[in-house]
C-alpha positions as CSV (number, residue, x, y, z in Angstrom):
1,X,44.0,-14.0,69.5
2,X,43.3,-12.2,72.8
3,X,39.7,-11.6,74.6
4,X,38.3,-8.2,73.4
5,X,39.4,-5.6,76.3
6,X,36.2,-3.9,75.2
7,X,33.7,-2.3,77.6
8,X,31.9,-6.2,77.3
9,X,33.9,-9.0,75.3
10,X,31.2,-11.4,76.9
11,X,28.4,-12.2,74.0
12,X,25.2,-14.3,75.0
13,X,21.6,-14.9,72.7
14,X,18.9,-17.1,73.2
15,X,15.3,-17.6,72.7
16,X,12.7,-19.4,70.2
17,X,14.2,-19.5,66.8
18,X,12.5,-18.1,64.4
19,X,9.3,-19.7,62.6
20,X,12.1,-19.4,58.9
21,X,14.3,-22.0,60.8
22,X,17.6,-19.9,61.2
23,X,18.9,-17.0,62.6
24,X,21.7,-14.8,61.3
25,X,24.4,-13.3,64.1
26,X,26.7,-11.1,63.1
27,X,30.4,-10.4,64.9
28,X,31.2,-6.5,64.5
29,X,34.0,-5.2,61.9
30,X,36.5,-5.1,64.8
31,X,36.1,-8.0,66.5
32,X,35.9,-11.7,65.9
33,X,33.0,-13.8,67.5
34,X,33.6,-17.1,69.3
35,X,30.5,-19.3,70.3
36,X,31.7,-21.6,73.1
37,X,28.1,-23.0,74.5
38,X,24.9,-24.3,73.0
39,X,22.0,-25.4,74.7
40,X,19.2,-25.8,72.4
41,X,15.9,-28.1,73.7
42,X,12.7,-28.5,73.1
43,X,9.3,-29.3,75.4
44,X,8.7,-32.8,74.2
45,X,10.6,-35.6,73.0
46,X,11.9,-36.0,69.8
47,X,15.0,-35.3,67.3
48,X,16.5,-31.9,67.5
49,X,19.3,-31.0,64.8
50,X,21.0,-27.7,64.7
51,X,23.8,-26.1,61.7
52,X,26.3,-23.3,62.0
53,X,27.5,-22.1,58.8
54,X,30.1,-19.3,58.9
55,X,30.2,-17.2,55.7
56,X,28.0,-19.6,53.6
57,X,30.1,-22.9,54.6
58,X,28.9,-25.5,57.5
59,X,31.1,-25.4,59.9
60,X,29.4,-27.4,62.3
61,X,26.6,-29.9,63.1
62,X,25.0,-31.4,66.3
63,X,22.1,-33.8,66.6
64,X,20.3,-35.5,69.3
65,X,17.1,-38.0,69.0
66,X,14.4,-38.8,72.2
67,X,15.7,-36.1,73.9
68,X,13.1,-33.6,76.0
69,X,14.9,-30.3,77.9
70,X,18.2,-29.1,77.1
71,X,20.9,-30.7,75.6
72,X,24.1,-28.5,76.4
73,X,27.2,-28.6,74.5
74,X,30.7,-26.9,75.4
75,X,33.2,-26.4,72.6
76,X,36.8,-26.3,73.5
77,X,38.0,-24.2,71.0
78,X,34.9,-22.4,70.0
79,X,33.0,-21.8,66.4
80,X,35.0,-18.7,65.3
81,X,33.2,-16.3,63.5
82,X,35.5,-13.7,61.9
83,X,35.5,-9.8,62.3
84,X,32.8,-8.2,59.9
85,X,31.4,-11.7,58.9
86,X,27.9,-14.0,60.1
87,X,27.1,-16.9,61.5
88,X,23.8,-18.9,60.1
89,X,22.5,-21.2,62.9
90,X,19.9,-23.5,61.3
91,X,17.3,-25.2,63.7
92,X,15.4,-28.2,63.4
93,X,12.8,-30.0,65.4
94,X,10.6,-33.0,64.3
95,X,7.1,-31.3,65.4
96,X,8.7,-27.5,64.8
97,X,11.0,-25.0,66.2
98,X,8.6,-23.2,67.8
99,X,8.7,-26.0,70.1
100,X,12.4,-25.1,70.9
101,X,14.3,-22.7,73.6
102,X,18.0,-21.8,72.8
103,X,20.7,-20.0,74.3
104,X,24.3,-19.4,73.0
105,X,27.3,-18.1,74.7
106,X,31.1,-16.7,73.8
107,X,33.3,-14.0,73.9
108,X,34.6,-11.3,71.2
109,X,38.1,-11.6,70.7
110,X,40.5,-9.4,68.7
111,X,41.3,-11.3,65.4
């Protein structure tokens, strides 16, 4: 698959999760979605957990205990996220994701 030629393949998100736990990110109908960056952290610390599930399955899982700030990961190949699908990202945090700052990074790519 090639990078999106599109007027901005580059796709970033990032913030304070949700008080539900997850968020839901969608890649458009034309498009596939590849997260290739995660920094998720929290302000004091503890364990920090977070899930991706594409279409309903876990696709993958990261955890990291005593750890205060950000905790960045780069994928080599990416979590793919197909054309006209989602991408769950749970979030967990021992005293509460509103405790937490993420940010998520990738590209679209034509699937």
């Amino acid at each position: 698959p090639a990078i999106s030629m599109g007027s901005n393949p580059v796709w970033n998100a990032g913030g304070t999760p949700p008080s539900s736990g997850y968020k839901t990110f969608y890649a458009p109908a034309d498009q596939d979605l590849v997260i290739t960056d995660i920094h998720y952290g929290a302000l004091n610390s503890s364990w920090l957990k977070l899930q991706f599930e594409v279409s309903d399955v876990m696709v993958a899982g990261y955890a990291w205990t005593d750890t205060a700030g950000r905790s960045p990961i780069s994928l080599q190949n990416g979590i793919r996220v197909p054309a006209g699908s989602h991408v769950n990202v749970y979030f967990h945090h021992h005293y509460g994701v509103e405790n937490t700052q993420y940010t998520f990074s990738g590209y679209y790519a034509k699937p």
